[in-house]
C-alpha positions as CSV (number, residue, x, y, z in Angstrom):
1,X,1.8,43.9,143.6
2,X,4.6,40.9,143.3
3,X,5.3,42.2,140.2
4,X,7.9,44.6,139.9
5,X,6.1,48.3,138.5
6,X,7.9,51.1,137.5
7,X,6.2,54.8,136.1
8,X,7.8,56.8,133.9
9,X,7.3,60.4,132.6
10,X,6.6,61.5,129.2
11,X,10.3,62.8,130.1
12,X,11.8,59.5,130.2
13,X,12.5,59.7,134.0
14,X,11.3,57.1,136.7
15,X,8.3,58.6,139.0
16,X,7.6,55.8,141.1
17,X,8.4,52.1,141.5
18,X,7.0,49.4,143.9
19,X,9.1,47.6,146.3
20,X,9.6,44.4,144.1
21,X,10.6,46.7,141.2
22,X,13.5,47.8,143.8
23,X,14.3,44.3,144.6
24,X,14.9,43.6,140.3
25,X,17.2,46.6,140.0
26,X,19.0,45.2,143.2
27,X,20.0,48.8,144.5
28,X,18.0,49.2,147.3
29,X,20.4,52.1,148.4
30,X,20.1,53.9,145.5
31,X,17.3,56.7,144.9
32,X,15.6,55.2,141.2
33,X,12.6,58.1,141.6
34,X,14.4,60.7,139.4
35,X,16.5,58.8,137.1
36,X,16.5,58.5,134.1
37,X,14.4,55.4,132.8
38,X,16.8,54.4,130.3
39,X,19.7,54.0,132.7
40,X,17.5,52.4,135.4
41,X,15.2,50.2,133.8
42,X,16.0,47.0,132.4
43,X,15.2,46.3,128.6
44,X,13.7,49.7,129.3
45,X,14.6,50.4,125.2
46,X,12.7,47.2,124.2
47,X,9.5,48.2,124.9
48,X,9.4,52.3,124.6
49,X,10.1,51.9,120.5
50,X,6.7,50.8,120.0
51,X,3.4,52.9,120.3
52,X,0.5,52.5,122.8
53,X,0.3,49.6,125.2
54,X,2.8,47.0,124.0
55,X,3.7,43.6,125.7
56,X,7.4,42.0,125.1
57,X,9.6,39.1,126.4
58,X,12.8,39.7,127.8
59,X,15.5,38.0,129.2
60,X,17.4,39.7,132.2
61,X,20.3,37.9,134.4
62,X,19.6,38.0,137.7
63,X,22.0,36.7,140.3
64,X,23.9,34.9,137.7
65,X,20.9,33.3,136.2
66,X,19.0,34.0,133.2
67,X,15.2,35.1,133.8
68,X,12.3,35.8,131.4
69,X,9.8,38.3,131.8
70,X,7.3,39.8,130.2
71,X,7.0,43.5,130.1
72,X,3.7,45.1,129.6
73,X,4.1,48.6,128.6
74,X,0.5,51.1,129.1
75,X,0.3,54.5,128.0
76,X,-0.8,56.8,130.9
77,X,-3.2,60.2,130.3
78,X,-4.3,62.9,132.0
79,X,-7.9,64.2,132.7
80,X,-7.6,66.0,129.2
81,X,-6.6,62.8,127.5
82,X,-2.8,63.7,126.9
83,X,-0.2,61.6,127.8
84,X,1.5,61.8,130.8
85,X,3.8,59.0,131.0
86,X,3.5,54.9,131.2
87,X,3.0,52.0,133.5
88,X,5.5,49.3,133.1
89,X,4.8,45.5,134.8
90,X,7.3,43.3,134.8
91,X,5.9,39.3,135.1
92,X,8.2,36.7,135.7
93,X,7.4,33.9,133.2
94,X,10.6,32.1,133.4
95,X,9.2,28.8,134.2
96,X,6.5,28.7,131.4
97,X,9.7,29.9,129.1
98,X,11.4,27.1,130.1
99,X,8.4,24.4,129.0
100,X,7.9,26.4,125.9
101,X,11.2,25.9,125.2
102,X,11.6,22.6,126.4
103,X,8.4,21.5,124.3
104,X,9.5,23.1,121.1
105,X,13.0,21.6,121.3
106,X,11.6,18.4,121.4
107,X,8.8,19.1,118.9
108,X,12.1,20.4,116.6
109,X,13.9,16.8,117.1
110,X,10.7,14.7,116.4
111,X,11.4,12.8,112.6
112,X,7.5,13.7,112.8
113,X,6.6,16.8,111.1
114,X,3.7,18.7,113.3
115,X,1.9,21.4,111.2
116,X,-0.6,23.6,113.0
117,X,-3.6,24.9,110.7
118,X,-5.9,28.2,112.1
119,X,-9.7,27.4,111.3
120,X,-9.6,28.5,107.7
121,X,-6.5,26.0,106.4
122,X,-3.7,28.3,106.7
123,X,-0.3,26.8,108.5
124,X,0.5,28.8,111.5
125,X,3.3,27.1,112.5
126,X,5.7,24.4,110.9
127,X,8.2,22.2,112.5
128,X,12.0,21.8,111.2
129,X,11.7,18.3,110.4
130,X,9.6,19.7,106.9
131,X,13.2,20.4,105.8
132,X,14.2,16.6,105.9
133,X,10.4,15.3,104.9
134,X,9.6,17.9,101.9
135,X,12.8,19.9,101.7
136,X,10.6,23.2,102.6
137,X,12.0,26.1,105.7
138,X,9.6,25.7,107.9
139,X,9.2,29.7,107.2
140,X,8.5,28.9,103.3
141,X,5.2,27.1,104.4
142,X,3.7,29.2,107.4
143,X,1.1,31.7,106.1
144,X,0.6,29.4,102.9
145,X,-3.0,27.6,102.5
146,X,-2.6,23.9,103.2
147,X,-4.6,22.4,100.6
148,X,-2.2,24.7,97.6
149,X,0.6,21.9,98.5
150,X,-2.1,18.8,98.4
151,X,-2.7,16.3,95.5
152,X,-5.5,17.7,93.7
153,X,-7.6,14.7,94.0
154,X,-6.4,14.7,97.9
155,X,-8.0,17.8,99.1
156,X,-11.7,17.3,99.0
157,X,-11.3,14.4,102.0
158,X,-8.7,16.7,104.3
159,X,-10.9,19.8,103.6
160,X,-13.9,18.3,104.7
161,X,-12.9,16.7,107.2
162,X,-11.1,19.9,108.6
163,X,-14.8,22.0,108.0
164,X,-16.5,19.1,109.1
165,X,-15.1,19.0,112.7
166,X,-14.1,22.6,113.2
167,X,-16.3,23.2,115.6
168,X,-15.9,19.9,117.4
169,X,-12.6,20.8,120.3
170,X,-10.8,17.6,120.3
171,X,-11.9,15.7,117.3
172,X,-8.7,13.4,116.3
173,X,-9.1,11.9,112.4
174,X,-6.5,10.6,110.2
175,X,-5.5,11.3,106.5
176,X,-3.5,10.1,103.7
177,X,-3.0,12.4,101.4
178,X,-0.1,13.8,98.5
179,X,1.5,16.3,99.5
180,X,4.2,18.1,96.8
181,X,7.8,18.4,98.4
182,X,10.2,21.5,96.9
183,X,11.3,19.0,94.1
184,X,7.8,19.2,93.0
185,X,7.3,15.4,93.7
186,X,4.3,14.0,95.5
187,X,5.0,12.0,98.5
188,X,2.5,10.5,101.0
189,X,1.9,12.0,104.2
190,X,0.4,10.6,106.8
191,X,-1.6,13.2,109.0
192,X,-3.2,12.5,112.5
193,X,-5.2,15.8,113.2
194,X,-6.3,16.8,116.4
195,X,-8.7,20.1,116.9
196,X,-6.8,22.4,119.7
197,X,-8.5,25.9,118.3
198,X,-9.4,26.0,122.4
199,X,-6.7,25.3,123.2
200,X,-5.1,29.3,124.1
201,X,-1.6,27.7,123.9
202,X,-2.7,26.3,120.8
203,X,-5.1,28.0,118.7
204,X,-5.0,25.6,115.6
205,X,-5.6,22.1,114.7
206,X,-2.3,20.2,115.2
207,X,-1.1,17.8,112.1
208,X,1.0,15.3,113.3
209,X,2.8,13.9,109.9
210,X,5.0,11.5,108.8
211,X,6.4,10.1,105.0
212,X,5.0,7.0,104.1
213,X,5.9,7.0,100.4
214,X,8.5,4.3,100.9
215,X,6.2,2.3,102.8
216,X,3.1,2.6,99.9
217,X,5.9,1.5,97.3
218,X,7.0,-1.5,99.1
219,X,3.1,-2.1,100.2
220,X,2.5,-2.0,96.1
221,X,5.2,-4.3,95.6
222,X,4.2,-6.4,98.0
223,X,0.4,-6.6,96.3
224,X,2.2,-7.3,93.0
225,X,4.1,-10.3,93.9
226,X,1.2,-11.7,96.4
227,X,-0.9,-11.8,92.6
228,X,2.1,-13.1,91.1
229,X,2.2,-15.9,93.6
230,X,-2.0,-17.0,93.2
231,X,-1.5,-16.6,89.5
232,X,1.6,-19.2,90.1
233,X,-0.7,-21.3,92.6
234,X,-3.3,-21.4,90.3
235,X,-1.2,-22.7,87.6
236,X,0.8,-25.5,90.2
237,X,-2.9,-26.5,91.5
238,X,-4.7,-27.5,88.2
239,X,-2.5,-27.4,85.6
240,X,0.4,-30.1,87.0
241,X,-2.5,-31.0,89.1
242,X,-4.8,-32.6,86.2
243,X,-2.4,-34.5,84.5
244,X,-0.7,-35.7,87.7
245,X,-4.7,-37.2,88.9
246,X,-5.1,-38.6,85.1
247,X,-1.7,-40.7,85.2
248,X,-2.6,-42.0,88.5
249,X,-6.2,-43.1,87.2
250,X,-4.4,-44.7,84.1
251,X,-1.7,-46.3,86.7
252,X,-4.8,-48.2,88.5
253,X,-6.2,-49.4,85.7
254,X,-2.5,-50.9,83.8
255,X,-2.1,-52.4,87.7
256,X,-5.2,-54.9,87.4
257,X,-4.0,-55.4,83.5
258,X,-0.6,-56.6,83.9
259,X,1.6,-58.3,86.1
260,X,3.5,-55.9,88.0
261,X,7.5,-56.2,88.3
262,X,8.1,-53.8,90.2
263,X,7.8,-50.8,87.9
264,X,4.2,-50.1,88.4
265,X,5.5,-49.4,92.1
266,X,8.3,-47.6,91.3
267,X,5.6,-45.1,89.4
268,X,3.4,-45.2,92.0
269,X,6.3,-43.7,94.4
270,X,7.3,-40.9,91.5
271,X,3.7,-39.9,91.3
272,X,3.2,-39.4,95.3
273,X,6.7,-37.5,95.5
274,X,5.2,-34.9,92.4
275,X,1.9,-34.7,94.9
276,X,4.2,-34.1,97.5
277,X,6.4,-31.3,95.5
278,X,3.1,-29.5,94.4
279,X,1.0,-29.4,97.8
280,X,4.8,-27.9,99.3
281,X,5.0,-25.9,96.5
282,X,1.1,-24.2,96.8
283,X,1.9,-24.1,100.8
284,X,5.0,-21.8,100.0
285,X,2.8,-19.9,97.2
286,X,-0.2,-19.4,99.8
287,X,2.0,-18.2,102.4
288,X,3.8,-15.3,100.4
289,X,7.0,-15.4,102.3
290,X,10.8,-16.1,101.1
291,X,12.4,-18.4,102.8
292,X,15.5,-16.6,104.3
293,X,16.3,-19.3,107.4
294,X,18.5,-21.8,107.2
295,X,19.3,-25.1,109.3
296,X,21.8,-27.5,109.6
297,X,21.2,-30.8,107.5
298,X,22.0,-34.1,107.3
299,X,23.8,-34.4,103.9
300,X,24.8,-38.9,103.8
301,X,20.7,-39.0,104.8
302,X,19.1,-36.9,101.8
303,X,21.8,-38.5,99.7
304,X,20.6,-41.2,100.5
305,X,16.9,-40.9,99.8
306,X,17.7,-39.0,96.8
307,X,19.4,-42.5,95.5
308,X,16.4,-44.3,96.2
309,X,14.0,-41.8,93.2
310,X,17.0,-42.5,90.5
311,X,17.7,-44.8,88.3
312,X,21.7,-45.6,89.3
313,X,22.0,-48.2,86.6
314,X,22.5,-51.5,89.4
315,X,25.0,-48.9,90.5
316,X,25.5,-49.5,94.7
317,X,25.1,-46.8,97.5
318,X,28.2,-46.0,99.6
């Protein structure tokens, strides 16, 4: 085998070991059939504290580099069914530490807060960022039942939707529900949830969640002026509207009644600068934005046009 085996005695003393268990205890000169398991065996203590077969991970240094293994521990019998001793295999899973690792580390970083759920709602495993999101230790929510922290009205849609495609490896589905933080205030997750129960480095449907509370309120806001601005464009477009089209049909018919001196045109220019003031005011209204821009002008020019709508008295531009 490649993997390093030692046997031990119910005695505690090493019987055997294969030539890659040599090469990890790098003492190739020295007899190990004899000794005693405890001073031979690496992390031999970890795994003999613990009944029947047993599996543990470990990390031994190794030419001045850390390397995790995982030690598998059997209980040997005799043809009477007594024990005898026990098989130990040491695998080398150093590189699949190192993605775990790698994996989690970056999971733990993530501002997204990744909840895994087993088949029956319970979270298996939380992510640190629930400290930030809900104020919870990620150990104060594993082992609790998902849908105890949900909105009341919320947890019909998740539940279903989690019974609904449990049995369907790789359904993704989105949620928005409520989701009580340790201040016992509600705020609005966001949940993508992806069915990984195959998945044996998985086992659970992954939650990938984010706050969106902030983003709702300003998304109400929002809603509330958008009404506030039709009930305003309602008002600009028939009630300054109406009167503005009545005094323009009066205007026409004064025009063919009396001799015009000029102030019947001087009207006739206020009237078409209110039109214009209430078609840029509904544009602005219709649009829903603030105007937050601004440009360079040319003060002498709207001074001067500004002259031209007043009456200045005979006074004289400059």
């Amino acid at each position: 085998m490649v993997d390093p085996v030692f046997v031990v005695d119910v005695d505690g003393r090493v019987v055997d070991v294969n030539e890659a268990g040599v090469e990890l205890l790098d003492d190739e000169e020295r007899e190990v059939i004899g000794q005693s398991a405890t001073d031979v065996i690496p992390a031999y203590g970890s795994v003999t504290d613990c009944d029947g077969a047993s599996d543990t991970d470990v990390t031994l240094e190794i030419d001045d580099t850390l390397n995790v293994f995982d030690i598998s521990r059997t209980t040997l019998t005799g043809r009477t069914g007594s024990e005898i001793g026990s098989l130990f295999i040491y695998r080398d899973v150093t590189e699949r530490h190192i993605v775990k690792e790698r994996f989690k580390r970056l999971i733990e970083q993530s501002s997204d807060m990744v909840v895994v759920l087993d088949e029956e709602g319970i979270m298996t495993h939380v992510s640190q960022s629930a400290e930030e999101i809900l104020g919870y230790e990620p150990s104060e929510l594993v082992g609790e039942y998902v849908a105890e922290h949900v909105h009341p009205d919320d947890k019909d849609e998740i539940l279903d939707g989690v019974a609904k495609n449990v049995d369907e490896p790789g359904y993704i589905s989105t949620y928005r529900v409520r989701f009580r933080n340790s201040d016992d205030e509600w705020r609005v997750i966001e949940m993508r949830a992806r069915n990984l129960l195959d998945d044996p480095f998985v086992e659970g449907i992954v939650l990938n969640s984010r706050d969106v509370t902030e983003k709702q309120r300003r998304k109400r806001k929002l809603m509330r002026q958008n009404e506030r601005l039709d009930q305003f464009a309602g008002i600009v477009s028939h009630d300054l509207r109406n009167p503005l089209n009545v005094a323009v049909g009066h205007l026409d018919l004064l025009e063919a009644d009396v001799e015009d001196d000029g102030s019947i045109e001087t009207i006739n220019r206020q009237l078409d600068r209110m039109e214009d003031i209430i078609d840029d005011s509904l544009t602005l209204a219709r649009s829903g934005e603030t105007v937050t821009e601004t440009e360079s002008v040319d003060l002498k020019a709207i001074a001067r046009d500004a002259w031209e709508n007043v009456d200045t008295g005979g006074e004289q531009r400059s």
